[in-house]
C-alpha positions as CSV (number, residue, x, y, z in Angstrom):
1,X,44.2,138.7,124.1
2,X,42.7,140.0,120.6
3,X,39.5,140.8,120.2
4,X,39.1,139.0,116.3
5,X,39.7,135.8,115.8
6,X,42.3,134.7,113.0
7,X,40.9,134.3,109.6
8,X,42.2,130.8,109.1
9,X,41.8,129.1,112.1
10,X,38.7,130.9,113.7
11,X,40.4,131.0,116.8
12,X,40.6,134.0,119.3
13,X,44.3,133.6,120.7
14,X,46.0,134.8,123.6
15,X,48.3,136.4,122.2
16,X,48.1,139.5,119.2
17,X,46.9,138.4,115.4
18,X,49.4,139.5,113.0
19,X,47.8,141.6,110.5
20,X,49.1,140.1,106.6
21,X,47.8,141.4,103.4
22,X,47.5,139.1,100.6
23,X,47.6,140.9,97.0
24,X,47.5,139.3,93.3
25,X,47.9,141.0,90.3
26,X,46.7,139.2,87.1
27,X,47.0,141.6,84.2
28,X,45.2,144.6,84.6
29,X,42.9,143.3,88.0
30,X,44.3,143.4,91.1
31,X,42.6,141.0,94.1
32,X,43.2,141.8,97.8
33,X,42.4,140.9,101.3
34,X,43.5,141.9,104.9
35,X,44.0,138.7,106.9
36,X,44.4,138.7,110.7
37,X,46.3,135.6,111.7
38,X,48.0,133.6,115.0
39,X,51.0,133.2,114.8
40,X,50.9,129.3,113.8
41,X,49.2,130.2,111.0
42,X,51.3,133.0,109.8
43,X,54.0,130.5,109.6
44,X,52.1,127.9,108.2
45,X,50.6,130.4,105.4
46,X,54.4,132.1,104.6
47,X,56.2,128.5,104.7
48,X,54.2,126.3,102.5
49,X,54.8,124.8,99.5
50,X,51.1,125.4,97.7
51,X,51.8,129.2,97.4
52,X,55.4,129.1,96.3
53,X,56.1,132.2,98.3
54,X,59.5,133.4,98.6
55,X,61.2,136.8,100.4
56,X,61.8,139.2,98.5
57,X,65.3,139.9,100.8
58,X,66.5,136.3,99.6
59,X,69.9,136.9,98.0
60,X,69.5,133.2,96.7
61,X,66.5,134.2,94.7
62,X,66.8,134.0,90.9
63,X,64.2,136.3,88.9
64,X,62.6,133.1,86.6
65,X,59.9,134.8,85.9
66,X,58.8,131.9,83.5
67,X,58.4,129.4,85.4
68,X,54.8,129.3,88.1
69,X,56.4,129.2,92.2
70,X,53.8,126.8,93.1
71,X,53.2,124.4,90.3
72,X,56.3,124.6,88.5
73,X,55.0,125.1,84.8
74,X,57.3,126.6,82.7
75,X,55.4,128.0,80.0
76,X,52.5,130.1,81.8
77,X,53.3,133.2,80.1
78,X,51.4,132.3,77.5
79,X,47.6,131.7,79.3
80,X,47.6,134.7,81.8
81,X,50.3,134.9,84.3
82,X,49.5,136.6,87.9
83,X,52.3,138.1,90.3
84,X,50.9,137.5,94.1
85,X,52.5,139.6,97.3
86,X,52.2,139.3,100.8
87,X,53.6,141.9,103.7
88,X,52.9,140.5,106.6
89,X,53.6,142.3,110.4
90,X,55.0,139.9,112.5
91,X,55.1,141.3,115.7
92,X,58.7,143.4,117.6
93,X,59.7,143.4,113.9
94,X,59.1,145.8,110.0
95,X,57.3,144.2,107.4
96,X,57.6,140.9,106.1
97,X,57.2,140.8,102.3
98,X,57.1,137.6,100.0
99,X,55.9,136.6,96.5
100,X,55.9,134.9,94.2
101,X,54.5,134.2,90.2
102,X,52.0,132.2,89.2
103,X,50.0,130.7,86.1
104,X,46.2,131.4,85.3
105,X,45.3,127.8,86.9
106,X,47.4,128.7,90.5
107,X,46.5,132.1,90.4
108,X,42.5,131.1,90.6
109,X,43.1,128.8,93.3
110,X,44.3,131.4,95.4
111,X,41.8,133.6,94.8
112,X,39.5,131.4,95.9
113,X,41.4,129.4,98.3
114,X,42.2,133.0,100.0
115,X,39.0,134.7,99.2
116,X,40.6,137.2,97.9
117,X,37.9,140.5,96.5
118,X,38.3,141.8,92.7
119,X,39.4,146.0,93.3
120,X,36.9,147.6,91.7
């Protein structure tokens, strides 16, 4: 049973919290966060659509680095574009790592969907 309960959710589990850390880098600031999360919500976080996140050991993956993952603009180059990562531990396995790019619009939202902290 963990002792924390999982950042989204607020539930203690049975079973371990995978630890995941969330990091987006917009120009020259960097925003972070160390997540503990169930397993449902690992998948949940990793597999949907509103963060656009992809592995980075998908041969499939084309490096479009114009285009925004989760909104799909194609010019966001040109108002402040953020690259976002997440490694993730899920557990009997290495790291998990994603990410994805995003444009100034998506890249506040999941700061503040994600509380993510400004490094200092």
């Amino acid at each position: 049973m963990a002792w924390f309960p999982c950042s989204f959710c607020r539930q203690v589990p049975r079973g371990q919290l995978r630890a995941t850390y969330p990091s987006l880098v917009r120009g020259t600031d960097r925003y972070f966060r160390k997540l503990r999360l169930c397993d449902d919500d690992l998948r949940e976080f990793l597999g949907t659509k509103d963060y656009g996140l992809r592995s980075v050991e998908d041969v499939a993956l084309d490096d479009n680095s114009t285009v925004c993952s989760a909104c799909g603009k194609a010019a966001y180059l040109t108002n402040g574009s953020a690259q976002f990562f997440v490694t993730s531990y899920p557990g009997g396995s290495g790291p998990d790592r994603h990410w994805a790019n995003y444009c100034f619009d998506c890249s506040e939202r999941a700061i503040v969907a994600l509380a993510l902290n400004k490094e200092q």
